[in-house]
N, C-alpha and C positions, 0 to 999 in steps of 0.2 A: 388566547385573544390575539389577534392581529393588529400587527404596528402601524399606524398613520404616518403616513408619509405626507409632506409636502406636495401637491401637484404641478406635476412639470407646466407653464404655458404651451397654450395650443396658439393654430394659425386662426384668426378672425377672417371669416369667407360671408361673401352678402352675393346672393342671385340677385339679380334683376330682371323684371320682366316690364318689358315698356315700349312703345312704339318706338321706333330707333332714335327719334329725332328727342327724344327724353334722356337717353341712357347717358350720354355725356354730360348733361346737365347734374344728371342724379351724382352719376361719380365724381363730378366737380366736387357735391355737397359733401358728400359723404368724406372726402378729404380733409375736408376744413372740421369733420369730427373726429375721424377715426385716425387720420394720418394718411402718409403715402403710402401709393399704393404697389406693390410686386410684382402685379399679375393683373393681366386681364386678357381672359379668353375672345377668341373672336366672337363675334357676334352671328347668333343662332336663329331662324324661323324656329318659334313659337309653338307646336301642332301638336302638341300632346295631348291638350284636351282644350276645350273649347269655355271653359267653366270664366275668365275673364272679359271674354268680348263683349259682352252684355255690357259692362262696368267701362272698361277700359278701350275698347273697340278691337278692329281686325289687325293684320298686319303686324301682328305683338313681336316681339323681337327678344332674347332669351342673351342673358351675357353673367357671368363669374367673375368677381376679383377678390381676389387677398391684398391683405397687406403687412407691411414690412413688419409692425408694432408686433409682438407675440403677446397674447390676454391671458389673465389667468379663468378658468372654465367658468367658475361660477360670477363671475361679471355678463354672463350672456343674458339673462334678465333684462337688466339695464339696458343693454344693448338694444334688444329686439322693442326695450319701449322708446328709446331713444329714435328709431327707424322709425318705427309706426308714428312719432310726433312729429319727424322729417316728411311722412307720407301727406302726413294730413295739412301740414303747414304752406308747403312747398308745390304741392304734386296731388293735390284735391280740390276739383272744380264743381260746382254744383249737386255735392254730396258724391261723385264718382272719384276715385282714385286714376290719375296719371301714372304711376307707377306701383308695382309690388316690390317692395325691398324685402327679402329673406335671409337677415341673418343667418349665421351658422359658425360654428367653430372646426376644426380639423387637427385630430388628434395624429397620431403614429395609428392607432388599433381603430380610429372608426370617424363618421363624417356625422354632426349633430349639429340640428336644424333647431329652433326655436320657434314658437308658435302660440296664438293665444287659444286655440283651438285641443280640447280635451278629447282622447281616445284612448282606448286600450290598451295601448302599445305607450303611451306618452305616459310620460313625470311629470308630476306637477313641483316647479322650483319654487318661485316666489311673485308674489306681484301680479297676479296672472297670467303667467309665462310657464309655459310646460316645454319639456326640453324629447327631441324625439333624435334616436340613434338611428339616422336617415341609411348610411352606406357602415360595412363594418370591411376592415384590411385583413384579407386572410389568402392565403396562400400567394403572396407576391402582388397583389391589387385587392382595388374594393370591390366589393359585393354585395350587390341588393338581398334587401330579406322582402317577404311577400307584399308588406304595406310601405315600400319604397316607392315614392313619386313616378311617374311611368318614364318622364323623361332624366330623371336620374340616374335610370338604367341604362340609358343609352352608351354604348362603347366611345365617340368623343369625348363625353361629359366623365365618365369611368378615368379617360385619359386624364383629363383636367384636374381630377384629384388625386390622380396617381401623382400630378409634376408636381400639385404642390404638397405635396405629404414628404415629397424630396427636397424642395425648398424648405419644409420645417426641420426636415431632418440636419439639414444644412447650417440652417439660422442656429440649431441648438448647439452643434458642432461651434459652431464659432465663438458662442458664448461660452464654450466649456474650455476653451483656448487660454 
């Protein structure tokens, strides 16, 4: 039988996708729930696919941050229902969403999105929340599997969790001091 171990905290990582003139606002919010923040990617044109402009309109703008707090894994439930009641409270106008906030956490071995959305690939944890192993760490960086988001794959974005899977590595370091 195999020993249970305690699991280590991972890094809490939220995508954003919003018209630019949102994205500051949303990360405002998001502060005043999650804490400060470590990281934040520049900010990306949107073109991966087309599937929010209807909702949200054109010009979508695509941004990443972590933050400093490290979570323990199975708090991402919560998380991702807590985002979705920031979406709708904050950032929904006439039944359309202003922003997509996409949780996710970031391990050492792999990058896991949360989602209310049920597939093949996805876990279902609790609450309506299914947990999907978006990017996995292998050979010195991440690496998409077939049902990876198209703009996940992208080599910037690749970069982006390569810094902070070294900023986790780091934060753990510290604490082990």
């Amino acid at each position: 039988m195999g020993q249970i171990f305690k699991q280590e905290k991972v890094k809490l990582i939220i995508g954003l996708i919003a018209r630019q003139e949102n994205l500051e606002i949303t990360q405002k919010r998001l502060v005043k729930v999650f804490g400060k923040v470590d990281y934040a990617s520049e900010v990306f044109d949107f073109d991966s696919t087309r599937y929010y402009v209807k909702e949200m309109g054109s010009e979508l703008k695509r941004q990443f941050i972590g933050f400093v707090r490290l979570i323990h894994p199975e708090t991402l439930p919560a998380i991702k229902l807590t985002t979705n009641k920031i979406e709708d409270k904050y950032f929904t106008v006439e039944s359309k969403r202003l922003v997509n906030i996409d949780p996710g956490y970031l391990s050492i071995s792999k990058l896991v999105l949360a989602t209310t959305k049920d597939h093949q690939h996805r876990i279902y944890l609790n609450k309506g929340i299914f947990a999907e192993v978006t990017l996995r760490y292998r050979d010195k960086t991440f690496r998409a599997w077939p049902w990876t988001y198209a703009d996940y794959c992208k080599p910037e974005y690749i970069s982006i969790f390569n810094l902070m899977r070294n900023q986790l590595l780091s934060q753990r370091n510290k604490t082990r001091v």
